[in-house]
C-alpha positions, 0 to 999 in steps of 0.5 A: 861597367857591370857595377854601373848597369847594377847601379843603374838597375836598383836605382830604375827599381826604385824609381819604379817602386816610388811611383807606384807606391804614389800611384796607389797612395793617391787612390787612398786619399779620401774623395772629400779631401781631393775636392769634385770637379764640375763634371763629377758634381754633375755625376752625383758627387763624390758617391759617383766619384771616377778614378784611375783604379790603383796599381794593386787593381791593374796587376790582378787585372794583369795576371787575370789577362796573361794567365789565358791570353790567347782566348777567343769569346767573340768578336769583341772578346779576344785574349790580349795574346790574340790582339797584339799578335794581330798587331804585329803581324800587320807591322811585321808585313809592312815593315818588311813590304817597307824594307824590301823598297827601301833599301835597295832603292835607297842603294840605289840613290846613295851610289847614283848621285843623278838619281838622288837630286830626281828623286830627292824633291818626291821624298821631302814632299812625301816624307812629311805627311802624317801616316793617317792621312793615307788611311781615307785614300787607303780604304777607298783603293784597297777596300779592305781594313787589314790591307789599308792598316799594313798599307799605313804601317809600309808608308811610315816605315819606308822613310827612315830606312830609305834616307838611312840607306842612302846616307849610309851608302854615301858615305862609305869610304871612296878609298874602300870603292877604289880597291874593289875596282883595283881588283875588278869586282862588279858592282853587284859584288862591289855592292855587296862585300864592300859597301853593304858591311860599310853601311849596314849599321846606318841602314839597322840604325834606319830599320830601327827608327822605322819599326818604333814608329810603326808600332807607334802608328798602329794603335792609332790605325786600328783605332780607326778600322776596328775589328781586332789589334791592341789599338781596337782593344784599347778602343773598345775597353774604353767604350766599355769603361774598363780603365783597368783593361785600357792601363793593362794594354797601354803597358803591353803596347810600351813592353811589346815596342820595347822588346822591337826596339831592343831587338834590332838594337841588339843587331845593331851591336853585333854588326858594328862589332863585327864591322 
């Protein structure tokens, strides 16, 4: 197992290191030999000639960013630490916000199979809708920008622990219930020292789907209320025409949800190990 992980980190390492190198070879290749396109040639030619700035550009951009991320110049000049930790504190409190519904109702209808069939038609509706389309409705009833983007992050987060919940209750082994009932547990404690551990890597498997997605949705949220987060950031560094600025953020959006999702893939382990 360790020769294979060793194996497969040089060979993502040198995968990497191609790419790159393709990335920063493609920007040296002169502007005559790539040929304009029509919008290029009405921007003046190859003089005028817009590109994605190479690698070596975006990583002295990138250790500009991190050697201060936490500065505060204004409104529209905040450190990249500042911006994401906005962003994680919105997805943060509707996750839990999300989690705190989701799993003891979702207790409930994996135990209640009356409560499962009334209640079954209200999530298979709901469950579809895009996240952003709740925002319009969001901001009318909230009237604010920050509770109407936690309150886009607590909808999409809600359904994959909810559903995830249920199954996982559902399917605990009925032999498991029996002995609790021999020995006369209540069903709160049958709920908690039986079913609980038996479910708790479905329910982790649902919590992890819930936070990728909601760190998914928030780029977009903000994007659309503005003020401060990663989303705005990448918003407003495209407005300025900085694409070293909008590169450096997209990696930290990609290393920021990977670091989530390793997280509670890490719990996930240690649960059914110790399950």
């Amino acid at each position: 197992m360790a020769s294979l992980n060793m194996k497969a980190t040089l060979l993502s390492l040198l995968l990497l290191l191609v790419g790159l190198g393709i990335w920063e070879a493609m920007n040296q290749v002169p502007a005559a030999s790539t040929g304009l396109s029509e919008y290029e040639r009405m921007m003046g030619g190859a003089d005028q000639e817009a590109r994605v700035p190479p690698p070596s550009q975006v990583f002295s951009h990138a250790w500009d960013e991190l050697s201060d991320p936490f500065y505060d110049a204004g409104p529209n000049d905040k450190g990249i630490g500042i911006q994401l930790a906005y962003s994680l504190y919105r997805v943060l409190t509707g996750y839990l916000a999300a989690a705190l519904i989701a799993i003891p109702l979702g207790f409930v209808i994996g135990m209640s199979p009356l409560m499962h069939k009334a209640l079954n038609p209200f999530i298979q509706v709901l469950r579809p809708i895009s996240p952003l389309a709740w925002m319009p409705l969001a901001l009318f009833i909230i009237r604010d920008s920050e509770g109407s983007a936690i309150f886009v992050i607590f909808i999409c987060s809600i359904w994959p622990m909810l559903i995830n919940t249920a199954f996982g209750v559902a399917n605990v082994r009925t032999d498991w219930i029996k002995v609790a009932r021999t020995h006369e547990l209540s069903p709160l404690k049958t709920a908690f020292l039986v079913i609980l551990p038996a479910a708790a890597p479905t329910i982790l498997t649902g919590m992890r789907i819930s936070i990728g997605i909601a760190w998914l949705v928030i780029v977009a949220a903000e994007m659309l209320v503005g003020g401060t987060g990663i989303g705005y950031y990448v918003w407003n560094e495209w407005n300025n025409l900085d694409l070293n600025s909008v590169i450096f953020s997209i990696l930290m959006i990609g290393i920021v949800g990977m670091l989530l999702d390793m997280t509670l893939a890490a719990v996930t382990k240690l649960v059914q190990y110790e399950d």
